[in-house]
C-alpha positions as CSV (number, residue, x, y, z in Angstrom):
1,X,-92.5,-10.9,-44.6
2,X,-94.5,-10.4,-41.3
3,X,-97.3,-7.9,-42.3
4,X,-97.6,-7.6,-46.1
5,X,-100.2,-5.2,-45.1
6,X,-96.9,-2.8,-44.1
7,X,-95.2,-3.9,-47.0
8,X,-97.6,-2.8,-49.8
9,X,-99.2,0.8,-49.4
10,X,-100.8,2.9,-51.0
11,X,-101.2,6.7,-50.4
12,X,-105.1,6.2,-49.2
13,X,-104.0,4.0,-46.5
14,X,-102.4,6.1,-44.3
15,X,-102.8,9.5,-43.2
16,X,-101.5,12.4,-45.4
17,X,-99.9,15.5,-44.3
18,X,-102.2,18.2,-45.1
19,X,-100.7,22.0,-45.9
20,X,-102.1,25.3,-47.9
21,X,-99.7,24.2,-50.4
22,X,-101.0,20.7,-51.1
23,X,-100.3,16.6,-49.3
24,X,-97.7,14.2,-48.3
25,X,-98.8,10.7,-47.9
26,X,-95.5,9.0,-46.1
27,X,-95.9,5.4,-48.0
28,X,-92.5,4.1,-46.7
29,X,-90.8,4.9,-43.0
30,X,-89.8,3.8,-39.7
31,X,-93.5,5.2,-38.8
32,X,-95.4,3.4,-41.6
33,X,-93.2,0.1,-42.0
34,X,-90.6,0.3,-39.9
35,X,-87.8,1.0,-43.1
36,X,-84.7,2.0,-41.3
37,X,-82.5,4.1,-43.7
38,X,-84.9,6.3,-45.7
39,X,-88.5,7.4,-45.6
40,X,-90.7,8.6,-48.6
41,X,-94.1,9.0,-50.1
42,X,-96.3,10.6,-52.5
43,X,-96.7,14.8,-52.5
44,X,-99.9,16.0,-54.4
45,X,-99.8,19.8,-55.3
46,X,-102.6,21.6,-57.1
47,X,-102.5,23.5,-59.5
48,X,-100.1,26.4,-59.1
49,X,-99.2,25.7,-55.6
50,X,-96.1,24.3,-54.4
51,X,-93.5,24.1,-51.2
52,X,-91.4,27.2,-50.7
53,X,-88.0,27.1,-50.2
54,X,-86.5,24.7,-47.6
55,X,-83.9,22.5,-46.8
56,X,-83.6,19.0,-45.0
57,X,-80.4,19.6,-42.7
58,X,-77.8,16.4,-42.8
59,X,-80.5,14.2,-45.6
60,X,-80.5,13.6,-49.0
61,X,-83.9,14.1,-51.0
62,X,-85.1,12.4,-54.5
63,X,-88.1,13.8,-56.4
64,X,-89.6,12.2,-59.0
65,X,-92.1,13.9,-61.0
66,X,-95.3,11.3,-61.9
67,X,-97.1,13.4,-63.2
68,X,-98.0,16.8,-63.9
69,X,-95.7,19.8,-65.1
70,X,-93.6,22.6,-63.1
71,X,-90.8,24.4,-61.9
72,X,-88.1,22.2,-59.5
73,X,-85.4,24.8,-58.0
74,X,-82.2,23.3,-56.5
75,X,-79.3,25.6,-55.5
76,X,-75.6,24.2,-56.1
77,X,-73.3,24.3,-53.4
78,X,-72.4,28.5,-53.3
79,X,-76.4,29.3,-53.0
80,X,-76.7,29.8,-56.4
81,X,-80.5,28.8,-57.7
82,X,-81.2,26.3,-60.8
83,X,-84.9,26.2,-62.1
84,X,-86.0,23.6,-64.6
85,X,-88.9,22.7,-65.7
86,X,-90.0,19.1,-64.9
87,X,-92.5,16.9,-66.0
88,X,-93.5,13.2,-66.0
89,X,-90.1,11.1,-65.5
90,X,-87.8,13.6,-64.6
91,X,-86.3,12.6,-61.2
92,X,-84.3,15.6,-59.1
93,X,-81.7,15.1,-56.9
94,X,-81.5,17.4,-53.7
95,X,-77.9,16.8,-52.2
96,X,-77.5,16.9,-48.5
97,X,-79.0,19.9,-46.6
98,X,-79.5,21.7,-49.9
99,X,-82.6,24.7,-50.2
100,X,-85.2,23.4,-53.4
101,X,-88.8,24.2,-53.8
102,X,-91.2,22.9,-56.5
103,X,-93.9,24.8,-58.1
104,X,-97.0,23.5,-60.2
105,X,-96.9,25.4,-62.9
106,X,-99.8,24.1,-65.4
107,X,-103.5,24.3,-64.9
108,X,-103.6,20.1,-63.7
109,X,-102.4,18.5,-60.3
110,X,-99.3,17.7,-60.2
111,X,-98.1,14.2,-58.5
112,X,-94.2,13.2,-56.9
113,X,-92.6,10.6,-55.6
114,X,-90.5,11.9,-52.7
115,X,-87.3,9.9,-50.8
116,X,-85.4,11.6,-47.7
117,X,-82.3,9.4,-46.7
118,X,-81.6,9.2,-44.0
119,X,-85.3,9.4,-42.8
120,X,-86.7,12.2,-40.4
121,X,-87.6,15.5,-42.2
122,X,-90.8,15.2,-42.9
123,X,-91.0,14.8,-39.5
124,X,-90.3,18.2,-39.1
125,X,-93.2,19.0,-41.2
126,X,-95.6,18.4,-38.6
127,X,-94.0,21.8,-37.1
128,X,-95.1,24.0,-40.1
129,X,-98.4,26.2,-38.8
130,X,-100.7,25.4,-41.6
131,X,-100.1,21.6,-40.7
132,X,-102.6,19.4,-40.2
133,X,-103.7,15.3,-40.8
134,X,-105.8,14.5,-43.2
135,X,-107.0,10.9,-42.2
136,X,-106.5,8.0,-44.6
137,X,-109.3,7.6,-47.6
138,X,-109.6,10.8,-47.7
């Protein structure tokens, strides 16, 4: 282990991803530690916000809810869309270029745990027009 300062992260130590929606803090990636087969981080929505539908062309996506409550959406493979409601524990599985969108449905934040495999769509994020950085400790 060459930097363990790379190797443990928290989401205050690097710069989150800031939308109208909420924050990604990318904790894990070829950016942040130089991981070579998937990226990920924490996502921090406030209270009823969340991410519209969207998909991640040719990458897989996990979500795992740490805290808070909502509504996860994935559609199956003929566009057809399933909404359950998550909460602390649940982990959602996007399959490959599938559309999903999460909403915070309850009156606390809500936190995730998000994975992209391979890495590179949140990449894309820094597209979106309400992007912007947030620097770290903030």
């Amino acid at each position: 282990m060459s930097d363990p300062g790379k190797v443990f992260v928290y989401p205050s130590d690097v710069d989150g991803f800031g939308f109208d929606w909420g924050k990604l803090s990318l904790t894990v990636g070829p950016e942040v530690n130089g991981a070579k087969h998937f990226s990920g981080g924490v996502v921090d929505l406030p209270p009823g916000q969340g991410h519209s539908r969207h998909n991640h062309p040719g990458a897989e996506e996990i979500i795992f809810v740490i805290s808070g409550n909502g509504e996860q959406m994935i559609e199956d493979e003929h566009g057809n869309p399933h909404v359950r409601q998550v909460g602390p524990g649940c982990t959602c599985f996007i399959p490959e270029s599938r559309f999903h969108s999460t909403l915070n449905t309850s009156s606390a934040p809500m936190q995730l745990f998000v994975v992209y495999s391979p890495a590179g769509p949140e990449l894309g994020l820094r597209e979106l027009p309400d992007f912007r950085i947030i620097p770290a400790g903030n």
